[in-house]
C-alpha positions in Angstrom: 13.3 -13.4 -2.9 16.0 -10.8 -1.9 16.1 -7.6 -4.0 19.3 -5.4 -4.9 20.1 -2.8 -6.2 23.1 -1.1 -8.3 23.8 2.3 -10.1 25.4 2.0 -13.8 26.6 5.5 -14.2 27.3 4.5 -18.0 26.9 2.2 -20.7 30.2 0.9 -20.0 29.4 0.1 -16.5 26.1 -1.8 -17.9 27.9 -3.7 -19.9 30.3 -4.7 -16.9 27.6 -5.5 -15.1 26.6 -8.3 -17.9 30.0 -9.4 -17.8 30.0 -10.4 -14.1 26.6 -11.7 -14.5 28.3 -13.7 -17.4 30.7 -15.2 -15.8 28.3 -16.8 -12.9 25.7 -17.7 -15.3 25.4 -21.8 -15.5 23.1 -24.1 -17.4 19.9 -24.1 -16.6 19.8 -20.4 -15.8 17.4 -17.8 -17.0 18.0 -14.1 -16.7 14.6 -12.0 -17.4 15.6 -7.8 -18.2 13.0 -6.0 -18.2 12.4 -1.9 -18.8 11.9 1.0 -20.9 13.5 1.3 -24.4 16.7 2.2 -24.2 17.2 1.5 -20.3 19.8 -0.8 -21.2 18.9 -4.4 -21.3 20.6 -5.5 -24.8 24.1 -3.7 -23.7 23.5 -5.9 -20.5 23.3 -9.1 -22.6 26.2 -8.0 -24.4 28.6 -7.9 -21.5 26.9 -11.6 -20.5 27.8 -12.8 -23.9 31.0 -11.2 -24.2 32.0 -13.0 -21.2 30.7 -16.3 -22.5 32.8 -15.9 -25.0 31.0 -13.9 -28.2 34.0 -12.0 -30.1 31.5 -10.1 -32.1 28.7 -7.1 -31.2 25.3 -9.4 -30.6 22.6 -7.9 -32.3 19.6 -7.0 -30.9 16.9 -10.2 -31.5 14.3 -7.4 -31.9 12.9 -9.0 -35.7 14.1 -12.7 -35.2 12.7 -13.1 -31.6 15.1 -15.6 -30.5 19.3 -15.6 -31.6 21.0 -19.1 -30.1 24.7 -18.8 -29.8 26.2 -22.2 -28.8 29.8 -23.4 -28.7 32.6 -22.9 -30.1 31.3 -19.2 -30.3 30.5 -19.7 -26.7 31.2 -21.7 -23.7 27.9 -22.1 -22.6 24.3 -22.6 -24.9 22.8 -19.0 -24.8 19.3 -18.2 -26.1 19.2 -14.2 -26.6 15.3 -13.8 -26.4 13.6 -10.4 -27.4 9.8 -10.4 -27.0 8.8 -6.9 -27.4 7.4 -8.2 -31.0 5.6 -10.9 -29.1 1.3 -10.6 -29.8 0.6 -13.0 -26.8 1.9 -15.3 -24.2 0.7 -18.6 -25.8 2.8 -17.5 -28.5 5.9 -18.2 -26.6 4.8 -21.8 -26.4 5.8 -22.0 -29.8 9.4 -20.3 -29.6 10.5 -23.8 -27.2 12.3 -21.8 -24.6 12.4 -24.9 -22.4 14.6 -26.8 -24.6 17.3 -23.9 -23.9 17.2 -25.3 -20.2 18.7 -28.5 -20.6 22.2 -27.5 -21.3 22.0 -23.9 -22.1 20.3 -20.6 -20.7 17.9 -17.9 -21.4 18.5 -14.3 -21.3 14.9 -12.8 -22.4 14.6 -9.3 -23.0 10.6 -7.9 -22.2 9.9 -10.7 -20.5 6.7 -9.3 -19.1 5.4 -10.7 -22.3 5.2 -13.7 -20.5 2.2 -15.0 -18.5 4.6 -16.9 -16.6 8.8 -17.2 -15.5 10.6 -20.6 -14.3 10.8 -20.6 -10.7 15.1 -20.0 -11.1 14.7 -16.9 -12.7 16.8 -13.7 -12.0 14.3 -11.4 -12.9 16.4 -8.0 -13.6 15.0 -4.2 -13.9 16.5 -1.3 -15.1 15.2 2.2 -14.9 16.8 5.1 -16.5 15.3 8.1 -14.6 15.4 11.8 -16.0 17.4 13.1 -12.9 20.4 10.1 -12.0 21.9 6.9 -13.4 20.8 4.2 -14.4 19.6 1.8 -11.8 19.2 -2.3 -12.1 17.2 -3.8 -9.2 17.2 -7.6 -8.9 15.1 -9.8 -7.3 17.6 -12.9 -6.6 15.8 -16.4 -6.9 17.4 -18.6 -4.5 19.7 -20.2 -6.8 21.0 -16.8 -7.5 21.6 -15.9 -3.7 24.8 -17.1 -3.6 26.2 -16.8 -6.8 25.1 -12.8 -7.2 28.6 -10.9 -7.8 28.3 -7.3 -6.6 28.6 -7.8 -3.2 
């Protein structure tokens, strides 16, 4: 896997960062964001689904665990997944992330929940430390080699 890295000076910059992402993302697809509360991760999926499409401001999945969005509200099948709520892995089993694959994608929030990610995942981290910006690091699966857009 090849890592990156990018600064996001601001919120605005996160969420342009999830608009780019947006606007490669393709079914099949899962993005995992993990880090701190408050690092950033559901302003992130906001610029992803703003780009897919979403007119509104998503709300966090924080309570429901897992918000779908399919067309016309977007052009692609997105499952927003939160698990910080999540008591174990085998719980997951029960939330049928898989059936998001088939002609949608996953964007999961705290998805060190997990015992396990699909082998396509673009596994996303972003840190907020006390003395700089923010700073996502991404370790690229390869189907994400060629399709990452900060160049």
């Amino acid at each position: 896997m090849i890592e990156k890295t990018l600064i996001l000076p601001d919120a605005q910059a996160t969420h342009d960062a999830g608009q780019a992402l947006g606007a490669v993302v393709r079914a099949g697809d899962v993005v995992a964001l993990s880090g701190d509360l408050g690092a950033g991760k559901t302003s992130l999926t906001r610029g992803i689904l703003a780009e897919l499409g979403l007119e509104e401001d998503a709300p966090s999945p924080s309570f429901a665990l897992v918000i779908p969005y399919s067309p016309p509200q977007l052009r692609l099948p997105i499952w927003h997944v939160d698990l910080y709520r999540l008591d174990s892995p085998e719980d997951a089993e029960e939330l049928g992330l898989d059936e998001a694959l088939y002609d949608g994608a996953l964007v999961i929030e705290w998805p060190e929940r997990l015992a396990w990610l699909w082998p396509q995942t673009l596994r996303l981290h972003i840190s907020l430390p006390a003395d700089g910006p923010r700073r996502l690091t991404a370790r690229l699966s390869p189907s994400w080699e060629e399709r990452w857009p900060f160049k």
